[in-house]
N, CA and C atoms of all chains as a GROMACS GRO file, in nm:
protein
  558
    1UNK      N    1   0.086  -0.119   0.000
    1UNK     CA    2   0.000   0.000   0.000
    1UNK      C    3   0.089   0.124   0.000
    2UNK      N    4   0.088   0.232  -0.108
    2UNK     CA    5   0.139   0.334  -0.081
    2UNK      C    6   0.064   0.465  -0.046
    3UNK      N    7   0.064   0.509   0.061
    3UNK     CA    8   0.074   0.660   0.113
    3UNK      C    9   0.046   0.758   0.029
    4UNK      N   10   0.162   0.799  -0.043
    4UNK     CA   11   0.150   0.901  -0.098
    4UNK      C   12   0.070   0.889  -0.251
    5UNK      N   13   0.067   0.769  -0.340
    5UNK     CA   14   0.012   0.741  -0.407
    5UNK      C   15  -0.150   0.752  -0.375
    6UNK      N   16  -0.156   0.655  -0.305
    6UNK     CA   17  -0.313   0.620  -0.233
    6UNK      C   18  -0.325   0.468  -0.317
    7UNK      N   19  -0.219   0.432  -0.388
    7UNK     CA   20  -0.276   0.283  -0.511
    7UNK      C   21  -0.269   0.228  -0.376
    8UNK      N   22  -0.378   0.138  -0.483
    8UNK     CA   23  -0.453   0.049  -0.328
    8UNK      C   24  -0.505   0.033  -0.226
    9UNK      N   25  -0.530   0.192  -0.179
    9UNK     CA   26  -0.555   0.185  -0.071
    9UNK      C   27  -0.667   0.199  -0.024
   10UNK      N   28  -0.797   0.190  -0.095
   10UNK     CA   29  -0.892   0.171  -0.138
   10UNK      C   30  -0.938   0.035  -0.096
   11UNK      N   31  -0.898  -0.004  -0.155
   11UNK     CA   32  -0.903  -0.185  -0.178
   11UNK      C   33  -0.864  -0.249  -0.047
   12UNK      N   34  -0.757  -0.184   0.008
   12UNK     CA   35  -0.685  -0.238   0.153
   12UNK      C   36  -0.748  -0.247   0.197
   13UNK      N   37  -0.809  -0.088   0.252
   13UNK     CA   38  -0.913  -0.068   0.359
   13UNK      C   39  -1.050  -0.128   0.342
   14UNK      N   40  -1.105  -0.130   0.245
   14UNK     CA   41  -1.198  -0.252   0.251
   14UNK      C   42  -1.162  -0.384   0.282
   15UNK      N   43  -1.088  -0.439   0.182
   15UNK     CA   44  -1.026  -0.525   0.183
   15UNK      C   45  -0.985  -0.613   0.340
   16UNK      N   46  -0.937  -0.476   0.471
   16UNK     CA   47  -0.900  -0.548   0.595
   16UNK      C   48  -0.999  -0.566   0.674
   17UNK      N   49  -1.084  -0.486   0.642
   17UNK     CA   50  -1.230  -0.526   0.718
   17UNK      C   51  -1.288  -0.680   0.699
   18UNK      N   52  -1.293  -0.686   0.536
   18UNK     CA   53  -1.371  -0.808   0.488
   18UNK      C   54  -1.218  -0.919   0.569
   19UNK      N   55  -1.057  -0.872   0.583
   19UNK     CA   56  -1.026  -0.986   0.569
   19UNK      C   57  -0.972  -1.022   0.709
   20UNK      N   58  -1.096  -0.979   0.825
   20UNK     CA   59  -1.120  -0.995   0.944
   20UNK      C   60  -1.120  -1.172   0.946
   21UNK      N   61  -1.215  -1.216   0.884
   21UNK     CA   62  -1.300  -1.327   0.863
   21UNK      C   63  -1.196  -1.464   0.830
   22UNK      N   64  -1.097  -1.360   0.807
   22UNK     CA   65  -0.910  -1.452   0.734
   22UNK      C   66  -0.870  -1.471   0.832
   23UNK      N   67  -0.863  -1.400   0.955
   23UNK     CA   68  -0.729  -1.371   1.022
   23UNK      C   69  -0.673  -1.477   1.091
   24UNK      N   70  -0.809  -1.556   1.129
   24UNK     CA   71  -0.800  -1.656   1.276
   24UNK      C   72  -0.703  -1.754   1.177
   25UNK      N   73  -0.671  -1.821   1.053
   25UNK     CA   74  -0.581  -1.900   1.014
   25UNK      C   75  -0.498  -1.853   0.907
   26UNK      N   76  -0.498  -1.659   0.848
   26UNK     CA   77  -0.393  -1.617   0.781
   26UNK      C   78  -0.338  -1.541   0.862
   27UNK      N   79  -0.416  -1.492   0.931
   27UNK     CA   80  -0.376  -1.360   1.008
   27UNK      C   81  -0.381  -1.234   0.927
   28UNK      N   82  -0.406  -1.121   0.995
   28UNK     CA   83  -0.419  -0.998   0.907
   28UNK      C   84  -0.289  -0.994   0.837
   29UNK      N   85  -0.201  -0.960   0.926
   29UNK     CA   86  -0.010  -0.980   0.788
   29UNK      C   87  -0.071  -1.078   0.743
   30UNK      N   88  -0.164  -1.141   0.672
   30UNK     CA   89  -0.104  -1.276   0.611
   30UNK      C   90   0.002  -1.429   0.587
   31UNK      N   91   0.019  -1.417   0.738
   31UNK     CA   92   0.127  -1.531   0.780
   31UNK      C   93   0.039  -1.648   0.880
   32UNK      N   94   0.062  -1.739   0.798
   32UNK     CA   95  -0.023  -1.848   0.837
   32UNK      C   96  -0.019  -1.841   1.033
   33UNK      N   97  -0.132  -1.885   1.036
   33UNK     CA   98  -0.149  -1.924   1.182
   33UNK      C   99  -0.170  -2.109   1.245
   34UNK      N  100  -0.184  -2.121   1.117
   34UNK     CA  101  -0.222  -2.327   1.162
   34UNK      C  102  -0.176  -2.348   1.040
   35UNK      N  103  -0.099  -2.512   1.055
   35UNK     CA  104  -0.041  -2.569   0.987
   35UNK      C  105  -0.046  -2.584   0.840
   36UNK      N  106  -0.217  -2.629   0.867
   36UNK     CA  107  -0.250  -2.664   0.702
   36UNK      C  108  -0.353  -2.547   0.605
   37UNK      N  109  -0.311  -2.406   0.698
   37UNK     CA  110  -0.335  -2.256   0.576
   37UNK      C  111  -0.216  -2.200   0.551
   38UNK      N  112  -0.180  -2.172   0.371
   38UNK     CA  113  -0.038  -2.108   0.417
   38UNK      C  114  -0.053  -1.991   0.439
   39UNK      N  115   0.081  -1.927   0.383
   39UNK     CA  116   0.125  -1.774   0.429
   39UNK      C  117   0.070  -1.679   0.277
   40UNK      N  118  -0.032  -1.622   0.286
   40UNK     CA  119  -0.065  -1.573   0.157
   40UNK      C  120  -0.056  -1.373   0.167
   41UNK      N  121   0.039  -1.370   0.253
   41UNK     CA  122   0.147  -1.193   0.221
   41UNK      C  123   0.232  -1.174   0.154
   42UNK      N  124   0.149  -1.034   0.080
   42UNK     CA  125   0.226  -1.006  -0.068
   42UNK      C  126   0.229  -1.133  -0.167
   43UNK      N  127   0.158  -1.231  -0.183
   43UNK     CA  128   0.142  -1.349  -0.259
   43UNK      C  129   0.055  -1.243  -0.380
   44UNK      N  130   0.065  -1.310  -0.523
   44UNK     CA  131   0.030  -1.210  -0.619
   44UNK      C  132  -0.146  -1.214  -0.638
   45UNK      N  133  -0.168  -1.106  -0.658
   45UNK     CA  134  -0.310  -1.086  -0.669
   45UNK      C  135  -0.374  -1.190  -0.720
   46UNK      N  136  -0.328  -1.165  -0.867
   46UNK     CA  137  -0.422  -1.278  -0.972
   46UNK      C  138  -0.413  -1.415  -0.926
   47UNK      N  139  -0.317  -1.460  -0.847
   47UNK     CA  140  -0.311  -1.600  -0.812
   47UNK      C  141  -0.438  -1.617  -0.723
   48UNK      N  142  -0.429  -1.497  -0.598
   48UNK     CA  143  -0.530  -1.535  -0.480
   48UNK      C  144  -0.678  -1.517  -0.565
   49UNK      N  145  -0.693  -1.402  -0.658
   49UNK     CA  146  -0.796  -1.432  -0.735
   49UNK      C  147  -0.846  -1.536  -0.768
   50UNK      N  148  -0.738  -1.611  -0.839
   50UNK     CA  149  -0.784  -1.734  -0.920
   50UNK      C  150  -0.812  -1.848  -0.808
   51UNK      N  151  -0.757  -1.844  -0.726
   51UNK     CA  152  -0.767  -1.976  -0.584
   51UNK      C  153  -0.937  -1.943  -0.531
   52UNK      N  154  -0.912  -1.791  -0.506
   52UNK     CA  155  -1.078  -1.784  -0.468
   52UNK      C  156  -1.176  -1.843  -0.498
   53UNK      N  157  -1.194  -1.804  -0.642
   53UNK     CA  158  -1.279  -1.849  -0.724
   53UNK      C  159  -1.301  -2.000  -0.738
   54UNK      N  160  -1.183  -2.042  -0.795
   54UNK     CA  161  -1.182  -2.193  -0.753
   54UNK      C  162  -1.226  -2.286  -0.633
   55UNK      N  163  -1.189  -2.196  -0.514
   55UNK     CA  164  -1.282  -2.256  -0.391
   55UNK      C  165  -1.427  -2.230  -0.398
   56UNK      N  166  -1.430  -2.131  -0.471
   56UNK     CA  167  -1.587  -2.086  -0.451
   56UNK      C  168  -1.676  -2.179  -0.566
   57UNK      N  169  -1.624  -2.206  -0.671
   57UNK     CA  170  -1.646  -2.292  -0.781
   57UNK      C  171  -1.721  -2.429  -0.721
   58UNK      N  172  -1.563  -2.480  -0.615
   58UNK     CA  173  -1.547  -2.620  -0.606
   58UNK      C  174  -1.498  -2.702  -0.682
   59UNK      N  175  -1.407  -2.641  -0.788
   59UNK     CA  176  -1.285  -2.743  -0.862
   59UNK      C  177  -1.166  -2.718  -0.762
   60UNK      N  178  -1.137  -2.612  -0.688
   60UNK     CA  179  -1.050  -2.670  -0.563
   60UNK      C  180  -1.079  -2.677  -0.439
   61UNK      N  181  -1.146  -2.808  -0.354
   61UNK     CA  182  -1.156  -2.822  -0.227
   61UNK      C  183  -1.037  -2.810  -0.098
   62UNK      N  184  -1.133  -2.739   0.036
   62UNK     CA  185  -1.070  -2.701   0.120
   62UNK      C  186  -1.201  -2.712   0.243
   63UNK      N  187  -1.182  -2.789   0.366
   63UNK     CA  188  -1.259  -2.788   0.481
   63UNK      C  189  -1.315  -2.679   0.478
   64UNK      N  190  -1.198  -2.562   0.518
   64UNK     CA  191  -1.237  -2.450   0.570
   64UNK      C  192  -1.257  -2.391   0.429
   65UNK      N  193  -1.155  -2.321   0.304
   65UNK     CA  194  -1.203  -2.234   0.239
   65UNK      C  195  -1.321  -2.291   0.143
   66UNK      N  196  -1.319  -2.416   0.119
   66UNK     CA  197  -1.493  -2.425   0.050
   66UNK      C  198  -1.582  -2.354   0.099
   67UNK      N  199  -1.611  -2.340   0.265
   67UNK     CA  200  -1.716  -2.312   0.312
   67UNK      C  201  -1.694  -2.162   0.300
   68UNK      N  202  -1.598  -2.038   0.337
   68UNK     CA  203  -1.581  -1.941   0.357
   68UNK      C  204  -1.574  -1.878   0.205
   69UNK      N  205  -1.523  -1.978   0.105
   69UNK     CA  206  -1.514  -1.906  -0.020
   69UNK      C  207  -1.677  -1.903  -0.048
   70UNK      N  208  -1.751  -1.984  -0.035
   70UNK     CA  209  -1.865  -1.973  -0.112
   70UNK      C  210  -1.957  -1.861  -0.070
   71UNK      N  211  -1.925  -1.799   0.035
   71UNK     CA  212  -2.028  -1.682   0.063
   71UNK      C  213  -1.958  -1.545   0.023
   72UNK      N  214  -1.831  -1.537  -0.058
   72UNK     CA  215  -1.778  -1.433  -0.104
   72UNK      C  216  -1.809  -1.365  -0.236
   73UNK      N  217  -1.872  -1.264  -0.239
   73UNK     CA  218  -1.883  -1.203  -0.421
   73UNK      C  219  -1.765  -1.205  -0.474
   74UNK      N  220  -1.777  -1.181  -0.601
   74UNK     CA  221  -1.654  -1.150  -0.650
   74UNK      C  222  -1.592  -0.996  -0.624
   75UNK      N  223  -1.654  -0.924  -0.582
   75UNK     CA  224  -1.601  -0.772  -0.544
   75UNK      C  225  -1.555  -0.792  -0.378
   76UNK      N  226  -1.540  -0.903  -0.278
   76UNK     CA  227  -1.532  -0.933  -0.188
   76UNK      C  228  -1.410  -0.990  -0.218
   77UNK      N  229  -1.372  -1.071  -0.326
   77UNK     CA  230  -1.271  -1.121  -0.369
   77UNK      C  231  -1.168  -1.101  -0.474
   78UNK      N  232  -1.202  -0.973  -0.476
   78UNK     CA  233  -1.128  -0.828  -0.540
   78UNK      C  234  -1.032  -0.781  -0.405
   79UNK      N  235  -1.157  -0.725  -0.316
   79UNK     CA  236  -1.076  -0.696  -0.168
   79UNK      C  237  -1.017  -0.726  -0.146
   80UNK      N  238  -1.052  -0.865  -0.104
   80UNK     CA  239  -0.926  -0.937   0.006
   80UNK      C  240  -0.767  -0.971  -0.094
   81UNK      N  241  -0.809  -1.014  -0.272
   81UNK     CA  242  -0.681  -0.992  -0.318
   81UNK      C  243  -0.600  -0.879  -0.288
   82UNK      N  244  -0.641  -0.793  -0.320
   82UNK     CA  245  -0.614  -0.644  -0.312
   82UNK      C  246  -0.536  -0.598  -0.216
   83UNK      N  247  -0.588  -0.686  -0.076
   83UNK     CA  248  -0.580  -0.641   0.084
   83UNK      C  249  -0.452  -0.718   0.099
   84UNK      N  250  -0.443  -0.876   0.048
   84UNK     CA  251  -0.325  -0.924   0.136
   84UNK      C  252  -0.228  -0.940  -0.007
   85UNK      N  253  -0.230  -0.920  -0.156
   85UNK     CA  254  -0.126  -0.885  -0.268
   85UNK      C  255  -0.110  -0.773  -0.182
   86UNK      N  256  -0.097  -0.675  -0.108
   86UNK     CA  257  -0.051  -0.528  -0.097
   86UNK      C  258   0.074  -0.544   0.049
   87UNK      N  259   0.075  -0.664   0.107
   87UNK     CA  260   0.112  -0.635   0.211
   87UNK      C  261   0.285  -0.670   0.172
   88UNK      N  262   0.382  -0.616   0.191
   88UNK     CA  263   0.490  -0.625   0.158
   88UNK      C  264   0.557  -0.724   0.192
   89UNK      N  265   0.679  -0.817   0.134
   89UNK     CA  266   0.740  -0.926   0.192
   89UNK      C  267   0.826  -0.948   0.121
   90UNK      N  268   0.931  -0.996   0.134
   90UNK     CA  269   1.085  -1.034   0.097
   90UNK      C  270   1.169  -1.143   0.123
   91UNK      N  271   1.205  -1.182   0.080
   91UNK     CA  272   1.307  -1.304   0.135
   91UNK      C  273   1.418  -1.263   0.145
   92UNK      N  274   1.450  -1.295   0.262
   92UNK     CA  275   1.576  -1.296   0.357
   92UNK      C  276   1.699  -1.358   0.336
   93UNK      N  277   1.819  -1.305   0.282
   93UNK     CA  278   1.936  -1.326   0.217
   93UNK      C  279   2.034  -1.364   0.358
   94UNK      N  280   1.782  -2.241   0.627
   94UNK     CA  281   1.882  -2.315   0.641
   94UNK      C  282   1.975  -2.316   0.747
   95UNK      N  283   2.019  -2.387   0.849
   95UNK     CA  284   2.118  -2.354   0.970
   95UNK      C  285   2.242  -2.400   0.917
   96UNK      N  286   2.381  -2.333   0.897
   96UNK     CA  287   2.456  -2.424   0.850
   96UNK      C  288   2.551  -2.505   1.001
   97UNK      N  289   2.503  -2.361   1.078
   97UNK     CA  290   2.581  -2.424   1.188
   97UNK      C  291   2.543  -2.566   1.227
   98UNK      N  292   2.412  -2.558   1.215
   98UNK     CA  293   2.384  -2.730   1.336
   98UNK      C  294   2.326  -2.824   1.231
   99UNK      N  295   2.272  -2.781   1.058
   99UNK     CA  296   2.344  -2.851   0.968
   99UNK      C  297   2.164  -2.874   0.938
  100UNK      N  298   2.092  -2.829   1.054
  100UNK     CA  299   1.947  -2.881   1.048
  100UNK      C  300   1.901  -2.820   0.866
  101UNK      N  301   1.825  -2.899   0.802
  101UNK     CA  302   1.750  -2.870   0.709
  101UNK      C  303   1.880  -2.885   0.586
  102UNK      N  304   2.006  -2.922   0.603
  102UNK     CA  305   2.089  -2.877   0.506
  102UNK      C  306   2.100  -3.004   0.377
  103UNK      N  307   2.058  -3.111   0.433
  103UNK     CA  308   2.082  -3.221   0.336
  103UNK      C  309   1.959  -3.202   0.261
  104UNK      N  310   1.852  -3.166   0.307
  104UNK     CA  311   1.708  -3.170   0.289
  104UNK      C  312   1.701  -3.031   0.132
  105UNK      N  313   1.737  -2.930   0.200
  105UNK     CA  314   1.743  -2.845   0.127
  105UNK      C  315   1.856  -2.842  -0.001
  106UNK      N  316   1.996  -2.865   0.053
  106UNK     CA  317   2.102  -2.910  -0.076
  106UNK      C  318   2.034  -3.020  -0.217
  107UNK      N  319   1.983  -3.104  -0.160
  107UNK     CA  320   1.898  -3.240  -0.215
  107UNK      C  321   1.773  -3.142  -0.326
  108UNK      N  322   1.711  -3.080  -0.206
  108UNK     CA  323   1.574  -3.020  -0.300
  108UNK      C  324   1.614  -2.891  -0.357
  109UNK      N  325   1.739  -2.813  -0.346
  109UNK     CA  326   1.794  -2.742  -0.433
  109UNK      C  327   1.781  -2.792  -0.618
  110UNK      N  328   1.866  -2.891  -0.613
  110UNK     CA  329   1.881  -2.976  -0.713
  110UNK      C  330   1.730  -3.002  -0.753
  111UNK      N  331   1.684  -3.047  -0.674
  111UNK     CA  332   1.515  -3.100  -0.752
  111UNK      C  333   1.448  -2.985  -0.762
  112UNK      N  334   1.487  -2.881  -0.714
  112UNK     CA  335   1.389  -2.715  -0.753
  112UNK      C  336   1.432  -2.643  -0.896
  113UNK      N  337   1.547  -2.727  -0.917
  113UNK     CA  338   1.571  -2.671  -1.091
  113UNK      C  339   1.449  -2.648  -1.181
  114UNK      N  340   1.345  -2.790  -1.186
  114UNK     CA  341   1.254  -2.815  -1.248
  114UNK      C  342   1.184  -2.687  -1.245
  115UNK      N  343   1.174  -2.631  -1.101
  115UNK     CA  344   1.028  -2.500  -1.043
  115UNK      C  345   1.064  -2.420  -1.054
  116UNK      N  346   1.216  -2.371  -1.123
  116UNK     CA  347   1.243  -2.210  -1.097
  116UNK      C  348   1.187  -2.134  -1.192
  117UNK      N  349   1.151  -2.170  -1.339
  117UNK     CA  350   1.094  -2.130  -1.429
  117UNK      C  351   0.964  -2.080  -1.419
  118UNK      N  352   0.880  -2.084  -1.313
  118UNK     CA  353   0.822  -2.055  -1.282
  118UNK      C  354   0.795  -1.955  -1.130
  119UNK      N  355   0.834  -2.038  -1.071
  119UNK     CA  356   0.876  -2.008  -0.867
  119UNK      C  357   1.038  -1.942  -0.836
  120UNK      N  358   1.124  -1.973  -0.952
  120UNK     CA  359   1.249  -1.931  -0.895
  120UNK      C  360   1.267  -2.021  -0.819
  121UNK      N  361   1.392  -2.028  -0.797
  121UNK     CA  362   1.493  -2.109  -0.708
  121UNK      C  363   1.494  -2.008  -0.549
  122UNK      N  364   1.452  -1.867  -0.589
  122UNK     CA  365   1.411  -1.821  -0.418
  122UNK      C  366   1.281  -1.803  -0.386
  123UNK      N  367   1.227  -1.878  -0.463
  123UNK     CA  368   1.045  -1.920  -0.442
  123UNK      C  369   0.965  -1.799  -0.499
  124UNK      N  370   1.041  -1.719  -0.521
  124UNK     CA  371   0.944  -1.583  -0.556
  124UNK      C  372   0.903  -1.605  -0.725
  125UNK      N  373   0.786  -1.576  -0.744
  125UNK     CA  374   0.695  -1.633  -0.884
  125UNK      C  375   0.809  -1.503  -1.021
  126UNK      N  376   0.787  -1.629  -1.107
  126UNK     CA  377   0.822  -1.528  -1.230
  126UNK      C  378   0.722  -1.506  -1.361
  127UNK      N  379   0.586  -1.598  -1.259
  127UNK     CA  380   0.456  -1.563  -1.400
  127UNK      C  381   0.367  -1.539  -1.325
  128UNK      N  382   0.276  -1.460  -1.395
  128UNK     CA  383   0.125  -1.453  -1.316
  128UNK      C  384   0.050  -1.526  -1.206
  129UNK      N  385   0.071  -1.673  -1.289
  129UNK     CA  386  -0.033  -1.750  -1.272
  129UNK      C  387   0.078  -1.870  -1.180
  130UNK      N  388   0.179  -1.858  -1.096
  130UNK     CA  389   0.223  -1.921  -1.014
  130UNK      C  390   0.246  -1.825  -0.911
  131UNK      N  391   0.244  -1.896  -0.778
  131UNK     CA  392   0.208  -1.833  -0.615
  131UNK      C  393   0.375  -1.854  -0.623
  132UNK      N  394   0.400  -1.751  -0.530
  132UNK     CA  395   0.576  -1.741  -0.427
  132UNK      C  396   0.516  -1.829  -0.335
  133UNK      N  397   0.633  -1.906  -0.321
  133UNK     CA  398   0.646  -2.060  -0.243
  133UNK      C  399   0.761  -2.015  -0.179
  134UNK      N  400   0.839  -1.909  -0.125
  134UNK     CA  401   0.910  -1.866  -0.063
  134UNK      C  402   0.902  -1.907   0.087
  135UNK      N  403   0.949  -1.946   0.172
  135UNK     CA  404   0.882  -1.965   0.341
  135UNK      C  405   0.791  -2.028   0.334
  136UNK      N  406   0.740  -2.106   0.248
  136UNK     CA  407   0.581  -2.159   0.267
  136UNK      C  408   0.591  -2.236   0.378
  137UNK      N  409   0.466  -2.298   0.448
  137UNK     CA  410   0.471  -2.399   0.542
  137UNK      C  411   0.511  -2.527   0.473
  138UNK      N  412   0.613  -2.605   0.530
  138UNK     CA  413   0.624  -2.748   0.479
  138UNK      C  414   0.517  -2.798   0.471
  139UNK      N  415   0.453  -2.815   0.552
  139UNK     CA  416   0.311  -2.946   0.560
  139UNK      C  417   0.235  -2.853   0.431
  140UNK      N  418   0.221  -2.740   0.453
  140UNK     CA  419   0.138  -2.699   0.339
  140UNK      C  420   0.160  -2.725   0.185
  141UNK      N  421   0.289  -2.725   0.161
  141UNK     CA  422   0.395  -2.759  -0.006
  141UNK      C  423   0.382  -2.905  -0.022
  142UNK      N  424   0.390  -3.030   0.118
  142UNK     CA  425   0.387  -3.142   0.072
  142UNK      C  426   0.210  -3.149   0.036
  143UNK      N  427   0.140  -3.126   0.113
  143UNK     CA  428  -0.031  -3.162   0.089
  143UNK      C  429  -0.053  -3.106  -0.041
  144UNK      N  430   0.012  -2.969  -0.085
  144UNK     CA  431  -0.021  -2.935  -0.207
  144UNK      C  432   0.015  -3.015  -0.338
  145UNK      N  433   0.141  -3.083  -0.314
  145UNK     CA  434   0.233  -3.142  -0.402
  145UNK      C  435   0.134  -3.261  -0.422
  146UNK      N  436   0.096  -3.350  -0.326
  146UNK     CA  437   0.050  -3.426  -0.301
  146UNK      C  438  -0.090  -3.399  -0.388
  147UNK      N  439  -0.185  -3.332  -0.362
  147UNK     CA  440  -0.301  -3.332  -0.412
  147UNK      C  441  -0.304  -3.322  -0.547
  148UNK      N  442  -0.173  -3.211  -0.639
  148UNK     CA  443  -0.183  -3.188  -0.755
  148UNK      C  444  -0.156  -3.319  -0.790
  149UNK      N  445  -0.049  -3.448  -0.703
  149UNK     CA  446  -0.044  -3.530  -0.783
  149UNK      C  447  -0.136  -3.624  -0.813
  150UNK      N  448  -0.221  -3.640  -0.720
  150UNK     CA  449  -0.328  -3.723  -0.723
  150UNK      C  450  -0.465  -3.688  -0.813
  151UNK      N  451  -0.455  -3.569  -0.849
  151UNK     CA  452  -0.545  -3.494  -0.942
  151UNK      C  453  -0.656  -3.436  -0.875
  152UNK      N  454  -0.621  -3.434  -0.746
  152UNK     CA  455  -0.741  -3.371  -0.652
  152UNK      C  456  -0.739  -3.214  -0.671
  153UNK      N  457  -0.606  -3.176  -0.684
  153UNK     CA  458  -0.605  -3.020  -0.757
  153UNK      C  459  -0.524  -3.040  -0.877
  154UNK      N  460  -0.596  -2.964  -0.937
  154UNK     CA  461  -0.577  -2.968  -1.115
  154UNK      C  462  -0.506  -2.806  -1.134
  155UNK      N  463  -0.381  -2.801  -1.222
  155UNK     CA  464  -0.332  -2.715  -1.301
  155UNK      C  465  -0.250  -2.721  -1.436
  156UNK      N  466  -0.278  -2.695  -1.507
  156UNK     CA  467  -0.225  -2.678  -1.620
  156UNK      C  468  -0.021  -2.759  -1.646
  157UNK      N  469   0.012  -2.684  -1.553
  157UNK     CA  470   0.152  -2.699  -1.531
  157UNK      C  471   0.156  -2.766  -1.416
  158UNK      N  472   0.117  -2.770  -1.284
  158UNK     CA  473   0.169  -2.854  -1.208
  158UNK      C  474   0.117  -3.014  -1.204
  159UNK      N  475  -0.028  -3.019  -1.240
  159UNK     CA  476  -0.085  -3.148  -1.267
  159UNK      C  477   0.023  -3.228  -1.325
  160UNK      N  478   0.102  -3.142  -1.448
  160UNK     CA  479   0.182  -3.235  -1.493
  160UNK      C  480   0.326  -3.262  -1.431
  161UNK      N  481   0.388  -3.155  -1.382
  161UNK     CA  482   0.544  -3.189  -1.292
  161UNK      C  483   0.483  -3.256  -1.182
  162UNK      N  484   0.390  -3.274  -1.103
  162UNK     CA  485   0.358  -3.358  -1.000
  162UNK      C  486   0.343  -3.481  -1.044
  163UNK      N  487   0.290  -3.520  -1.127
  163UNK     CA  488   0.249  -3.667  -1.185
  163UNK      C  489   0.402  -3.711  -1.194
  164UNK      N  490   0.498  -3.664  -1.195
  164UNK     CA  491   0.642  -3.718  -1.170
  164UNK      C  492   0.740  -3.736  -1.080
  165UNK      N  493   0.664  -3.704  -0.956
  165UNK     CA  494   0.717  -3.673  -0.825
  165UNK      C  495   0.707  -3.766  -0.744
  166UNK      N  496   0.817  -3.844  -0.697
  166UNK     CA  497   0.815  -3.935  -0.555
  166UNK      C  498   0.767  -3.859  -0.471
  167UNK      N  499   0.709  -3.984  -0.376
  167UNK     CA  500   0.714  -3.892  -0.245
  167UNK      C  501   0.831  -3.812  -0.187
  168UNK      N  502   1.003  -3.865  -0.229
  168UNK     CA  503   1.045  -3.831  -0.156
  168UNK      C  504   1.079  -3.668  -0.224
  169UNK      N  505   1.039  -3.690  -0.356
  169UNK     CA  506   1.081  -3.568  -0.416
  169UNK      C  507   1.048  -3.430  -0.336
  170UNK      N  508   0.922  -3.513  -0.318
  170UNK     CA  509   0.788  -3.384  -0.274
  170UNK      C  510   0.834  -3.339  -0.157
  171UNK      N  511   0.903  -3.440  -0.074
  171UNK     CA  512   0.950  -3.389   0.077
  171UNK      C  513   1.079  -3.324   0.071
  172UNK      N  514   1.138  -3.342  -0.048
  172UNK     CA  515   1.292  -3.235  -0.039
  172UNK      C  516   1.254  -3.103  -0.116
  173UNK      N  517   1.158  -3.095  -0.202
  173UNK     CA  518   1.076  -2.984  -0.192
  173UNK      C  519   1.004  -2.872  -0.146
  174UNK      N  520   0.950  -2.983  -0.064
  174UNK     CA  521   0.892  -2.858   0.054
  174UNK      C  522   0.992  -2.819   0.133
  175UNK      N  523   1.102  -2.933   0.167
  175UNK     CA  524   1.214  -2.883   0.279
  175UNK      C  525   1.259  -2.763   0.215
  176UNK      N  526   1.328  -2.780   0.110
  176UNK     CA  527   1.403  -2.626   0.034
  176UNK      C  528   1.307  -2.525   0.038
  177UNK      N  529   1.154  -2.496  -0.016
  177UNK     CA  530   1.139  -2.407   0.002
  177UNK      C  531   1.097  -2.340   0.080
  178UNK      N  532   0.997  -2.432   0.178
  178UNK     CA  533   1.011  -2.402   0.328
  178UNK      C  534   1.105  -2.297   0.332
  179UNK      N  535   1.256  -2.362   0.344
  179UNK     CA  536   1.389  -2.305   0.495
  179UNK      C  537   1.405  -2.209   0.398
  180UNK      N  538   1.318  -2.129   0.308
  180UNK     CA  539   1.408  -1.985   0.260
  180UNK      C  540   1.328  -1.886   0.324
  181UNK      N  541   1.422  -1.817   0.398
  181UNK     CA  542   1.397  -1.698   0.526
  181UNK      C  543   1.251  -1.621   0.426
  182UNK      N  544   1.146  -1.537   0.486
  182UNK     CA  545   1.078  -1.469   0.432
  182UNK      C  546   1.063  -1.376   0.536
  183UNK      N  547   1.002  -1.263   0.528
  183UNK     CA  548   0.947  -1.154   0.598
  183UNK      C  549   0.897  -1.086   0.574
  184UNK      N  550   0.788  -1.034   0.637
  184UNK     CA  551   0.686  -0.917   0.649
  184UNK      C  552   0.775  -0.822   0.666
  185UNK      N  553   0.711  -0.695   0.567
  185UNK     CA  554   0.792  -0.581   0.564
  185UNK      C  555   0.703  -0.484   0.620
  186UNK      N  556   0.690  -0.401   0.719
  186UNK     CA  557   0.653  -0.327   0.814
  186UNK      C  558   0.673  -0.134   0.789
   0.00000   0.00000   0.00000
């Protein structure tokens, strides 16, 4: 998210509200909290897009995100891409 | 990777070598070089083997991995996740 820009930040702030509902196994940073959710910070938009959808579909099953994807619009799943593609991350040299 | 106490080093040296196949996509420091593949950077192990695992079994379907999984030992899959697991990641603040 940049500041002085404002890109994204739109989207964030919605985005962290809706991705309340994430937190208990991404966590708001987006760093997994239980074993079997990963770490989806700064992971690329279009990917978490496309996973969404797919849970929400049901060509990719998940305990938990079947059930949580299927009550998401797609402008819900704009957000939350939006919200956790924005959060910054790097690998450590 | 620890080199001091050596933990993760055979695991990771081993799945170095077998991550040749994924860098074309994931990079060899897990970070994506196409759209349509996730940074596997730090991922959770258990999370990279279940994934590995499912694409191979065809329980999750992709274009590209359906097919490099359909070629994967188990043990492949576990020096896999070890390497990309142990690469340091961080939230940038």
């Amino acid at each position: 998210m940049d500041f002085n820009t404002g890109h994204g930040y739109a989207g964030d702030k919605v985005g962290r509200i809706k991705a309340l509902m994430c937190q208990a196994c991404h966590g708001l940073d987006g760093l997994s909290k239980v074993p079997d959710a990963p770490n989806i910070d700064g992971q690329l938009e279009p990917y978490l897009v496309a996973q969404l959808q797919t849970f929400k579909s049901g060509a990719r099953k998940s305990d938990s995100m079947s059930v949580v994807a299927s009550s998401l619009s797609d402008q819900d799943i704009e957000d939350l891409a939006a919200y956790f593609s924005a959060i910054e991350m790097q690998v450590v040299f």
